[in-house]
PLY file of the C-alpha trace (Angstrom):
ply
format ascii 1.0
element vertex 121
property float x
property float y
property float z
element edge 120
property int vertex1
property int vertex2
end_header
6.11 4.34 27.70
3.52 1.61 27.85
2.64 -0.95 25.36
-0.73 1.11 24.07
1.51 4.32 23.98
3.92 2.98 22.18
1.23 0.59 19.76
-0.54 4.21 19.15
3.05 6.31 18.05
3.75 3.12 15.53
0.52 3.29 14.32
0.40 7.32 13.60
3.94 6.85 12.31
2.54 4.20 10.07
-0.33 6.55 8.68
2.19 9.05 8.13
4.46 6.91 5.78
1.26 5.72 4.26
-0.15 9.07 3.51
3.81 10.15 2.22
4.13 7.17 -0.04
0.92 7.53 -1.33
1.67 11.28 -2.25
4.29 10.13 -3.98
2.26 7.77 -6.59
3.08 4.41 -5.02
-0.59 2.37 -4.63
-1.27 0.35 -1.37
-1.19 -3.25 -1.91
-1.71 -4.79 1.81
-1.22 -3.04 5.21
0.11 -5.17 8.61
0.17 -8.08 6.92
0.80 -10.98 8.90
2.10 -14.57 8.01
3.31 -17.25 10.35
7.01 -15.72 9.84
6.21 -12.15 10.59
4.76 -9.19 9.81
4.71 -6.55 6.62
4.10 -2.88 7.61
3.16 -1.45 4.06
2.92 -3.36 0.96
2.78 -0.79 -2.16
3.17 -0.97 -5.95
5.29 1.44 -7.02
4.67 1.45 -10.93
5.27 -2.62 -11.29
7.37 -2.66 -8.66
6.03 -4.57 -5.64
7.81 -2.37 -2.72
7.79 -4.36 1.07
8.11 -0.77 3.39
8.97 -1.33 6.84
8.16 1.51 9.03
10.35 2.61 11.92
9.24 5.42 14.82
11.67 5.80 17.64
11.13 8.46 20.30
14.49 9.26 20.98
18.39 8.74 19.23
19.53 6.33 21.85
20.90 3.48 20.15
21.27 4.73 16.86
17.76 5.86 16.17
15.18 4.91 13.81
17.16 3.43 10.92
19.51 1.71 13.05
17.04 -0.63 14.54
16.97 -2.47 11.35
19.79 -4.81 12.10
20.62 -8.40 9.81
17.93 -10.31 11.88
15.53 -7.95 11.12
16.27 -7.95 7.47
16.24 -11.57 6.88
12.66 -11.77 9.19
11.29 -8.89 6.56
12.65 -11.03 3.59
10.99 -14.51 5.07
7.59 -12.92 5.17
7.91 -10.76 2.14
8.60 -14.11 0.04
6.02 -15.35 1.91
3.71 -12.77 0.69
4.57 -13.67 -2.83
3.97 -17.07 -2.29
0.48 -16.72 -1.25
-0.17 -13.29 -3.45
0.71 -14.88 -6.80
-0.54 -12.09 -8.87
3.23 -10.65 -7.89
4.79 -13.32 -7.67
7.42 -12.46 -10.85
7.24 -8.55 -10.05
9.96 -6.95 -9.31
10.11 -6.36 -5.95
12.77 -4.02 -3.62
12.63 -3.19 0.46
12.10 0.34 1.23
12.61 1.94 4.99
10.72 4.45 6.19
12.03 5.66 9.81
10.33 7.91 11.90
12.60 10.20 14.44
9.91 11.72 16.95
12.07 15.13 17.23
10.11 18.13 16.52
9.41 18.54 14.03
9.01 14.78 12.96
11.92 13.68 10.41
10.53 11.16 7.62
13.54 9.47 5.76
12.36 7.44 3.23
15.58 4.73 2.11
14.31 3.25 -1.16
16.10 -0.10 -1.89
17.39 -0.06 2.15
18.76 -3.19 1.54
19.26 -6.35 -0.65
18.00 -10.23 0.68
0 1
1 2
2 3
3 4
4 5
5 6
6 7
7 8
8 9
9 10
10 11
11 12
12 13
13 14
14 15
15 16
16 17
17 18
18 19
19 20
20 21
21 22
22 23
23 24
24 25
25 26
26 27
27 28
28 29
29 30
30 31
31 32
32 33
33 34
34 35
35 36
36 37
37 38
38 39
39 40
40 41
41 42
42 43
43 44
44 45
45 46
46 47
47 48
48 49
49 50
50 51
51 52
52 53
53 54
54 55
55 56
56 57
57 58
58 59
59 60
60 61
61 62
62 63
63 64
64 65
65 66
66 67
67 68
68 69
69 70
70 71
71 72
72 73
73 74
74 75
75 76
76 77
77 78
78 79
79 80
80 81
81 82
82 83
83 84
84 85
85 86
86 87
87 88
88 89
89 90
90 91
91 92
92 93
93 94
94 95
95 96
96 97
97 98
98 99
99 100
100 101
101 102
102 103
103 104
104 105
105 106
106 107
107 108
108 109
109 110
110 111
111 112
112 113
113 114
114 115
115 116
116 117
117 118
118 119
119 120
């Protein structure tokens, strides 16, 4: 798959977590935001709960999917740039705040798990 292809599934897959979270009440804080340490997917407010929402698509199982492609590096690159976030967003900086997963399995028809408080930093 090239680089566009595979820019234009994580993009859809993001839109589709967007439009799913949103259903569900949470509010859209920020969207790709970017910071010298990395990169947020979603930013929402979930009542006044500030919710960091990484979003994963994977065409295909290999390797453990979706969900499994958040490993301990990945975590701890999502925490940097979430505190980061805070940091520079100080309107939240004393919300509450959890990391939610959303991961995309491109099987027909598309499986959206949504893992609310995936993990602790």
């Amino acid at each position: 798959m090239s680089p566009d292809t595979r820019q234009a599934s994580g993009q859809a897959g993001e839109a589709l977590a967007l439009a799913h979270l949103q259903q569900q009440g949470l509010r859209l804080l920020a969207q790709n935001w970017r910071c010298k340490v990395g990169e947020l997917d979603l930013v929402m407010l979930d009542g006044a709960t500030v919710v960091f929402v990484e979003v994963r698509y994977r065409r295909h199982s290999a390797w453990g999917g979706a969900i499994a492609s958040i490993d301990a590096r990945k975590r701890e690159k999502l925490a940097r740039a979430a505190s980061y976030f805070l940091q520079q967003q100080t309107r939240w900086a004393h919300s509450p705040c959890r990391f939610d997963v959303i991961a995309i399995d491109a099987v027909e028809p598309l499986r959206l798990n949504w893992i609310q408080n995936a993990f602790d930093t």
